[in-house]
DRENMIPA-92061 format. One record per residue (C-alpha): residue number from 1; x, y, z. Coordinates in nm, 2 decimals, padded with zeros to 4 digits. Layout:
% DRENMIPA-92061
(NUM; (X; Y; Z))
...
This chain:
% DRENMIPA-92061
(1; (-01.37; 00.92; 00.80))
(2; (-00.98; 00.94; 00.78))
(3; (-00.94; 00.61; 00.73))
(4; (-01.16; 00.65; 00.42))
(5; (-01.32; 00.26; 00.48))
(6; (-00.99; 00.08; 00.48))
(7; (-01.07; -00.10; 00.78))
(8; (-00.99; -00.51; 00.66))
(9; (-00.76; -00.45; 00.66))
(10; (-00.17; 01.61; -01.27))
(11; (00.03; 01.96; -01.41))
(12; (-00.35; 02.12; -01.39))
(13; (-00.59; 01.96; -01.20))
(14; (-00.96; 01.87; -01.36))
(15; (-01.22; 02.11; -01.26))
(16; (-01.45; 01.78; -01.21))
(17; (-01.37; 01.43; -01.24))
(18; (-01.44; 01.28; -01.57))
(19; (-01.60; 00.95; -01.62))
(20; (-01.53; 00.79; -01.84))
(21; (-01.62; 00.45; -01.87))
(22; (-01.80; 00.19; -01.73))
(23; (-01.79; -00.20; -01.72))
(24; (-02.03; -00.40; -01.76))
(25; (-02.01; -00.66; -01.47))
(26; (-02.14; -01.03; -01.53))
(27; (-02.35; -01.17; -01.25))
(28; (-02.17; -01.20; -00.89))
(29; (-01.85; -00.95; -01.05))
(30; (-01.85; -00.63; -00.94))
(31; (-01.93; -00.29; -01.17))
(32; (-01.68; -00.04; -01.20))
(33; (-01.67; 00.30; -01.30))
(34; (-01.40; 00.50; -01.42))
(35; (-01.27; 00.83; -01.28))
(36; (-01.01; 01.00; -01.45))
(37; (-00.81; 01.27; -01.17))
(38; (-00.59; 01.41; -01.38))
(39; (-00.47; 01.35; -01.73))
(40; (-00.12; 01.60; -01.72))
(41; (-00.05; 01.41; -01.39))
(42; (00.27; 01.46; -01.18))
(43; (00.60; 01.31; -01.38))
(44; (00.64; 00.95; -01.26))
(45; (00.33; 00.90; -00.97))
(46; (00.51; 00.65; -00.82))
(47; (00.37; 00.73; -00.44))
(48; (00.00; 00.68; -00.36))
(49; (-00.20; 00.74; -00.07))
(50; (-00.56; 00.81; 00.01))
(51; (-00.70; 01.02; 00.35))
(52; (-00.91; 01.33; 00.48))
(53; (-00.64; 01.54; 00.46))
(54; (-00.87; 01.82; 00.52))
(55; (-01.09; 01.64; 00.77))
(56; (-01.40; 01.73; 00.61))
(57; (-01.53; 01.40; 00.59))
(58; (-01.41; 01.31; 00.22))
(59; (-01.11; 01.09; 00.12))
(60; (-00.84; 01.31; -00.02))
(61; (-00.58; 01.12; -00.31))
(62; (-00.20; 01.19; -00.24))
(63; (00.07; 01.13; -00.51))
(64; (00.43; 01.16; -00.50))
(65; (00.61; 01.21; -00.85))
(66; (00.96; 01.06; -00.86))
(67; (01.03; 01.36; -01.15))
(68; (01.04; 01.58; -00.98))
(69; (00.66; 01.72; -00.95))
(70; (00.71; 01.71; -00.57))
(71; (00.38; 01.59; -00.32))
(72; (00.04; 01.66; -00.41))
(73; (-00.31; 01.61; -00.29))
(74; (-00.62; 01.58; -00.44))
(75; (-00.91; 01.76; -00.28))
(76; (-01.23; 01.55; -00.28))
(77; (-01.53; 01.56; -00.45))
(78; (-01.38; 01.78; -00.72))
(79; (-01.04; 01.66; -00.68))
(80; (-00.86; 02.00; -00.70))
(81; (-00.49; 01.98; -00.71))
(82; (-00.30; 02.12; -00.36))
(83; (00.07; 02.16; -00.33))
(84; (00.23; 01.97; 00.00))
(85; (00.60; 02.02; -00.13))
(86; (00.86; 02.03; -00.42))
(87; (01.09; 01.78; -00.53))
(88; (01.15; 01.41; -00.63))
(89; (00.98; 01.10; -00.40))
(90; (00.99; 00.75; -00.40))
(91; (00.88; 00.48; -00.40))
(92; (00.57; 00.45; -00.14))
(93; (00.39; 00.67; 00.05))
(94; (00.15; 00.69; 00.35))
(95; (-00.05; 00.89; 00.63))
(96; (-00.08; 00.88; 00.95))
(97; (-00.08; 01.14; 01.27))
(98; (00.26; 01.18; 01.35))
(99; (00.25; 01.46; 01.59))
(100; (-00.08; 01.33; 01.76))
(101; (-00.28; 01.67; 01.67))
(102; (-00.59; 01.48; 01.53))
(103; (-00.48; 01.54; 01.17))
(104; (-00.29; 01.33; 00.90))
(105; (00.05; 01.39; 00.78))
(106; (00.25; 01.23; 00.53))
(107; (00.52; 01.03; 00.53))
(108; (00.75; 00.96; 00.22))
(109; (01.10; 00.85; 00.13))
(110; (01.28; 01.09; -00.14))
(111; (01.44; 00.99; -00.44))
(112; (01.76; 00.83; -00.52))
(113; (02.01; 00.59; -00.33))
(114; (02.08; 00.72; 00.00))
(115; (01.82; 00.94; 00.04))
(116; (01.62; 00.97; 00.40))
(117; (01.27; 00.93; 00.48))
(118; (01.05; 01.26; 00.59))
(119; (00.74; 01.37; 00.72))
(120; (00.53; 01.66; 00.66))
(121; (00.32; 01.82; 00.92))
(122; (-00.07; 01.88; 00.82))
(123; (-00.13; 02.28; 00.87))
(124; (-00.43; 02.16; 01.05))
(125; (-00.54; 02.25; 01.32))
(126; (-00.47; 02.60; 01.32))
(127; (-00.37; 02.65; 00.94))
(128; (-00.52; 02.53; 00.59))
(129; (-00.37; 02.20; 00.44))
(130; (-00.49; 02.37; 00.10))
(131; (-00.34; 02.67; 00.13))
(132; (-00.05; 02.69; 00.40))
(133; (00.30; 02.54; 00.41))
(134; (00.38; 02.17; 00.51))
(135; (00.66; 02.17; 00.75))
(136; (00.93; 01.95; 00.66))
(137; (01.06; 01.67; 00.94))
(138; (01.36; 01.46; 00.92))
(139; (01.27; 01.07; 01.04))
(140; (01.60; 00.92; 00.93))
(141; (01.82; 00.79; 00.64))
(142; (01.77; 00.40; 00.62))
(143; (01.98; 00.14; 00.42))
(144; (01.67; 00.15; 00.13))
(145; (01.35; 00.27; 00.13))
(146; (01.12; 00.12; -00.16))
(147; (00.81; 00.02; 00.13))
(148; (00.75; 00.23; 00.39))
(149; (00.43; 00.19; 00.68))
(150; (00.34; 00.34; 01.02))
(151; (00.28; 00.15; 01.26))
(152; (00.22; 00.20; 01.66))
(153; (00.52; -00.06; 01.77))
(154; (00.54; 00.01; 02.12))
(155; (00.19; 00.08; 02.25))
(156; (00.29; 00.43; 02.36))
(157; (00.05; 00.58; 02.09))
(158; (00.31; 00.72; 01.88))
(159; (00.38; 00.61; 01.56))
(160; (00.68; 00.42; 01.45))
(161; (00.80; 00.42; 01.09))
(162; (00.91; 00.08; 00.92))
(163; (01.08; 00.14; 00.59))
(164; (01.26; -00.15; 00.36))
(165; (01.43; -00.11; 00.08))
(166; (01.48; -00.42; -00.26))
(167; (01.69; -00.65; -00.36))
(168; (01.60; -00.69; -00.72))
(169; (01.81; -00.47; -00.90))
(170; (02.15; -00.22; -00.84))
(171; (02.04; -00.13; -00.49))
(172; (02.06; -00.46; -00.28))
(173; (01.92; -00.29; 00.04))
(174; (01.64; -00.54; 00.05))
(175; (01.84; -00.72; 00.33))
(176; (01.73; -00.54; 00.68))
(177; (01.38; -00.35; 00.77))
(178; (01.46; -00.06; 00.97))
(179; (01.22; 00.10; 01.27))
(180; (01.22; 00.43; 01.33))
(181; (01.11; 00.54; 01.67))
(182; (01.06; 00.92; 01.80))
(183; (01.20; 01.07; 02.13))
(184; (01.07; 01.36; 02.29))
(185; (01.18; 01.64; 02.14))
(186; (01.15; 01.52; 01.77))
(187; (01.46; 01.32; 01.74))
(188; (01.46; 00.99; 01.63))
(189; (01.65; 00.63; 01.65))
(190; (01.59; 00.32; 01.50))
(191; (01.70; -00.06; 01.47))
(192; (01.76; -00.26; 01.18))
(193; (01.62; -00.61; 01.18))
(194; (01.79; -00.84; 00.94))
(195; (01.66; -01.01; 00.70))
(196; (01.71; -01.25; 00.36))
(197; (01.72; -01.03; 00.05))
(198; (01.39; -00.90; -00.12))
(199; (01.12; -00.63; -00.07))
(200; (00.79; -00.61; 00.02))
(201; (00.60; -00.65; 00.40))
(202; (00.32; -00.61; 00.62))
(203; (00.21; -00.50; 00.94))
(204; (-00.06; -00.74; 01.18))
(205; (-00.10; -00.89; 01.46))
(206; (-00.01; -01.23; 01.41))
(207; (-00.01; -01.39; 01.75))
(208; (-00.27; -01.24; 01.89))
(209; (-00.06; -01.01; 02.17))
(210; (-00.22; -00.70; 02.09))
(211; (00.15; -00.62; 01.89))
(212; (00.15; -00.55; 01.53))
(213; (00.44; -00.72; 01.36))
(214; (00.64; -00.71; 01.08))
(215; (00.55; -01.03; 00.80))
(216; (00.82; -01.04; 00.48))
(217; (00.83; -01.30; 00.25))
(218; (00.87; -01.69; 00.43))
(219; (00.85; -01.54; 00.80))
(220; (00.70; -01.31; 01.00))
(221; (00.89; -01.10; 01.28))
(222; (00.74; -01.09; 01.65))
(223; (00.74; -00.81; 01.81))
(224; (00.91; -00.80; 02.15))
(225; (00.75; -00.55; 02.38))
(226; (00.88; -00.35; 02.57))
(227; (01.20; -00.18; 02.38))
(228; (01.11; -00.25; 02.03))
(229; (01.50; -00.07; 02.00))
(230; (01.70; -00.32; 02.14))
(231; (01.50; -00.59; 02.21))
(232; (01.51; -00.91; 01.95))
(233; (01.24; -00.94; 01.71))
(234; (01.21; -01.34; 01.68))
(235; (01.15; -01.45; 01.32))
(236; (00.92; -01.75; 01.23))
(237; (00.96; -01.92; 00.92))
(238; (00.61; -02.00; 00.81))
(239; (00.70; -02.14; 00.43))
(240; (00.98; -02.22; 00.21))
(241; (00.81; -02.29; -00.08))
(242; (00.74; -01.92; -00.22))
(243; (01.11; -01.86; -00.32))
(244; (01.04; -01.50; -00.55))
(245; (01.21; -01.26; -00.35))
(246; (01.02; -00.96; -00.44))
(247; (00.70; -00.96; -00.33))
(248; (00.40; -00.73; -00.22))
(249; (00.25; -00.88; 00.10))
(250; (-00.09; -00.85; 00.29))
(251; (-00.26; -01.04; 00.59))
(252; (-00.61; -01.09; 00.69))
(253; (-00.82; -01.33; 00.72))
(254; (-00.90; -01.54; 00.37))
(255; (-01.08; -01.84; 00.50))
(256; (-01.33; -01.69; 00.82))
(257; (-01.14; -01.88; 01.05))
(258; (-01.07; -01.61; 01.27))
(259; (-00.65; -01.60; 01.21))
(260; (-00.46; -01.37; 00.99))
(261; (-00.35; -01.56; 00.68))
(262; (-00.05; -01.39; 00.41))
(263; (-00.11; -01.34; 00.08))
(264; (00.25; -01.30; -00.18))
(265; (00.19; -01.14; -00.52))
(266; (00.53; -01.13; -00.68))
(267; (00.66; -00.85; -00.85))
(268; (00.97; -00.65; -01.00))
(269; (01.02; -00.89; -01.32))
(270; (00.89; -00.86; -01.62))
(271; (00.88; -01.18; -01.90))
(272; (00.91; -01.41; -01.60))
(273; (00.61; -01.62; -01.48))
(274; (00.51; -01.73; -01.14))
(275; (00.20; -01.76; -00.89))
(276; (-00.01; -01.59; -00.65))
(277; (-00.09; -01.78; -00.33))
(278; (-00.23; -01.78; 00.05))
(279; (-00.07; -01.91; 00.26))
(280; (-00.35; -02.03; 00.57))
(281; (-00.27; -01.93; 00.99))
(282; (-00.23; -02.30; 01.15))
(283; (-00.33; -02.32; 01.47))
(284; (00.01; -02.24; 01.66))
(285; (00.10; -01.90; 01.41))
(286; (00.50; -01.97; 01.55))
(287; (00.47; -02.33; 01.32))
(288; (00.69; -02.31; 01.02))
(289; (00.48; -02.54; 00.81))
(290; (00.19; -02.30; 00.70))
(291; (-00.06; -02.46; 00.44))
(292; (00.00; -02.29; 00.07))
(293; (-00.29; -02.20; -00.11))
(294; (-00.27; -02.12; -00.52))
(295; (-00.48; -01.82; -00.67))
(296; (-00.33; -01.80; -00.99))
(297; (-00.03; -02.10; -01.07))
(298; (00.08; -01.86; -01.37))
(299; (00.07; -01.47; -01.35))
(300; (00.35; -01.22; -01.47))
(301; (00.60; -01.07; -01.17))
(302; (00.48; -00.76; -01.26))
(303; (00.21; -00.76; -00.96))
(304; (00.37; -00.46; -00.77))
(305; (00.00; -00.38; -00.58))
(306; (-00.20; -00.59; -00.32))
(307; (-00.49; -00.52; -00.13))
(308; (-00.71; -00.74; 00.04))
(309; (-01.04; -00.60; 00.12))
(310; (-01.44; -00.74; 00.04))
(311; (-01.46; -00.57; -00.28))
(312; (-01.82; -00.73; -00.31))
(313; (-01.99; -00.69; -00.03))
(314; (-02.04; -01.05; 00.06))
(315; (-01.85; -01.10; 00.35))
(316; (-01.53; -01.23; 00.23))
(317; (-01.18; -01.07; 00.19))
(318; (-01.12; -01.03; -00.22))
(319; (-00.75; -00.96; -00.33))
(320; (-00.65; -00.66; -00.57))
(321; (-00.37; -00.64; -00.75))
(322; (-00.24; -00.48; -01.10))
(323; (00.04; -00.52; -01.33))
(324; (00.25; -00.23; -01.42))
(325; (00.31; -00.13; -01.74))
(326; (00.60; -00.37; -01.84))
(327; (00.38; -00.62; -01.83))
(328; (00.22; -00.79; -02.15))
(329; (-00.15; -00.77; -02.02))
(330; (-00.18; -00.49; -01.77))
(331; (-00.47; -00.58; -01.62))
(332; (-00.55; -00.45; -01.31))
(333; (-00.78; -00.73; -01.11))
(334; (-01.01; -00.86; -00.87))
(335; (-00.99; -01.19; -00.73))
(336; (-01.34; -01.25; -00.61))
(337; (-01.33; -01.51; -00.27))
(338; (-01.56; -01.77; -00.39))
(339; (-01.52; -02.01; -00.09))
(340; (-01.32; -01.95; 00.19))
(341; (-00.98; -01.90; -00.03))
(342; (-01.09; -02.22; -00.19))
(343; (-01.24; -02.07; -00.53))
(344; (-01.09; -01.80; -00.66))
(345; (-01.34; -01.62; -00.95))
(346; (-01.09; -01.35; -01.18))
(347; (-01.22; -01.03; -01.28))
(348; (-01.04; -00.75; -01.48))
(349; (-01.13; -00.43; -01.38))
(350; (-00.88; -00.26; -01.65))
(351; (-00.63; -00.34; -01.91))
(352; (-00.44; -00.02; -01.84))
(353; (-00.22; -00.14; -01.56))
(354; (-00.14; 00.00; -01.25))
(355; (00.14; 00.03; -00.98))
(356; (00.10; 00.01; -00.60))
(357; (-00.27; 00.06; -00.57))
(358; (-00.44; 00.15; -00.29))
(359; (-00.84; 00.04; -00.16))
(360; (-01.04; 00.27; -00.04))
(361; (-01.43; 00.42; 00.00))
(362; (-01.29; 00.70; -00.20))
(363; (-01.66; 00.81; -00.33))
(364; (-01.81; 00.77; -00.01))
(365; (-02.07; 00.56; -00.12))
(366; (-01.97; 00.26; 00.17))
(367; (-01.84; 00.02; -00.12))
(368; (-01.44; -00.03; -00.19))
(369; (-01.31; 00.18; -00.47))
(370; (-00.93; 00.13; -00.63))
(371; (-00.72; 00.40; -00.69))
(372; (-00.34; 00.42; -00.83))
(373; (-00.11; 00.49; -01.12))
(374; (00.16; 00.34; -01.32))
(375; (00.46; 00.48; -01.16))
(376; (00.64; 00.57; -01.50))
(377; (00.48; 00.86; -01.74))
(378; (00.63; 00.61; -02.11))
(379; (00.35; 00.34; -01.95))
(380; (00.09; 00.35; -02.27))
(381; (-00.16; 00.59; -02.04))
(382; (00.10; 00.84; -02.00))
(383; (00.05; 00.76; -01.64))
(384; (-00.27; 00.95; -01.54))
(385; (-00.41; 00.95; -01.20))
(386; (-00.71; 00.74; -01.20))
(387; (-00.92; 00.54; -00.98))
(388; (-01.18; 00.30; -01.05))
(389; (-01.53; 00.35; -00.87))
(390; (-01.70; 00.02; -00.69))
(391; (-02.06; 00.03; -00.84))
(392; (-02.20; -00.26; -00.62))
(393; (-02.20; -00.62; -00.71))
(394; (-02.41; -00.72; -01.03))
(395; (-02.69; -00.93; -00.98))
């Protein structure tokens, strides 16, 4: 179960999560419970990350303060705080099995302009994830780092790391996505793909190659084969008219067609208004005139989450998303796929707000849970690591 069902797609830890709250759902929305993790939280959550750390069947919850608190992880069903290593980390996180040992590590940029992205190695198999040391492993030191994913490039069954940075605010290193690829003996190179200014990006298969590639805001990137290194990835525009830069992106498919469709969420600033939208795979993905879809014409860019997963069982891929706490609302929400991505039914799960959620069968019950944090401990909930249980669709 290390995937923990995402297949679409804390000072002192509580002795035992705390309920605390649940929402009444009206009929076809779906019932949530919440799950408070920890209330004195690391400083600043702003990396999030769910996987069987352990392997013991459960899905862990990772966080990675950017005050300092260093990387933690939860240990399901009582989620007991573990130590993976000191410091400050920013501003995504995830897991994957770097060394190819049957185990997840973690991968996470650190702090501050400049800074490089690691990995830590899981103690497993030999040693205790709980209780041992995380070895610490360079990957490289990009031109920004705010998104970071792994991703199996190549097809040589290693993992590749794809890191981008923004554009948004004092750091303008929202203009290239770097790849990261390993050599024997641990050391590591990489290519920087140009690209206009922004953040945000995906990882899918968009042509149907058997290649994931790399989908920004306006155009996705095909991968080239062979040498991902030195090879050209190719962009295709697929739309013009989605012109906020910073986005969060996902792909899958929104209409049961069969084709990977992209869904833009914009995000990074507050007091300004703008839309969420699909866009819809054309027959020929390489066409640069992809259909536009509207979810919502008018949302806050404070949208700095986006999931698409069937949140309700029924078949269809919903999209999550949340506010974070500069926003006036900070609601954290469901948009229930009424049609084929042609009727869009909202449903706020919370008012709290959130930042760079992540979807998961965290309770093990085969239904899609959210989990996340606002990334900054002044947010009106301090913060506190949380995640929102999927009680089935109400009937």
């Amino acid at each position: 179960m290390e995937d923990c069902g995402m297949d679409y797609v804390a000072l002192v830890a509580l002795a035992f999560p705390a309920v605390l709250a649940a929402w009444a759902a009206a009929s076809g929305e779906v019932a949530f419970s919440h799950v408070l993790v920890d209330a004195a939280n690391p400083r600043n959550p702003h990396c999030k990350a769910v996987g069987d750390v352990n392997r013991d069947g459960r899905c862990d919850l990772l966080v990675g303060s950017a005050g300092g608190d260093g990387v933690v992880w939860y240990e399901a069903p009582n989620w007991t705080k573990r130590i993976i290593a000191p410091g400050s980390y920013s501003t995504s996180m995830t897991v994957g099995d770097m060394d190819g040992d049957g185990d997840l590590d973690v991968i996470i940029p650190a702090a501050g302009r400049g800074a490089s992205v690691f990995w830590f190695e899981n103690p497993l198999p030999k040693g205790d994830p709980a209780k041992d040391p995380w070895q610490k492993h360079l990957i490289g030191t990009p031109k920004g780092h705010h998104d970071a994913l792994v991703a199996d490039l190549d097809g040589d069954g290693q993992l590749e790391a794809i890191v981008r940075g923004q554009s948004s605010f004092s750091d303008k290193s929202g203009d290239v996505i770097t790849v990261f690829r390993r050599a024997s003996g641990g050391v590591w190179s990489s290519t920087a793909i140009p690209c206009p200014h922004g953040e945000g990006f995906a990882i899918a298969d968009m042509n149907g190659d058997q290649r994931p590639d790399i989908i920004i805001l306006g155009r996705w990137f095909e991968n080239p084969g062979g040498d991902i290194l030195k090879a050209i990835w190719k962009a295709h525009p697929y739309s013009t008219a989605y012109d906020h830069a910073d986005v969060k992106v996902a792909v899958g498919d929104v209409d049961g067609d069969g084709r990977p469709d992209i869904v833009l969420t914009p995000s990074e600033l507050a007091g300004q208004r703008y839309r969420i939208s699909w866009f819809q795979s054309p027959g020929d993905p390489a066409s640069d005139n992809w259909p536009e879809h509207v979810i919502d014409a008018d949302v806050e860019c404070v949208l700095h989450s986006l999931a698409l997963a069937d949140m309700d069982g029924d078949g269809h891929l919903d999209v999550v998303t949340a506010e974070m706490h500069q926003g006036k609302k900070r609601e954290v929400i469901v948009f229930l796929n009424r049609g084929r991505g042609a009727k869009w039914v909202k449903q706020v799960v919370a008012s709290g707000g959130s930042h760079n959620l992540v979807v998961a069968d965290i309770a093990g019950k085969g239904r899609l849970d959210i989990f996340g944090a606002n990334w900054d401990n002044r947010a009106p909930n301090h913060a506190v690591i949380e995640f929102w249980r999927n009680d089935g669709a109400a009937k």
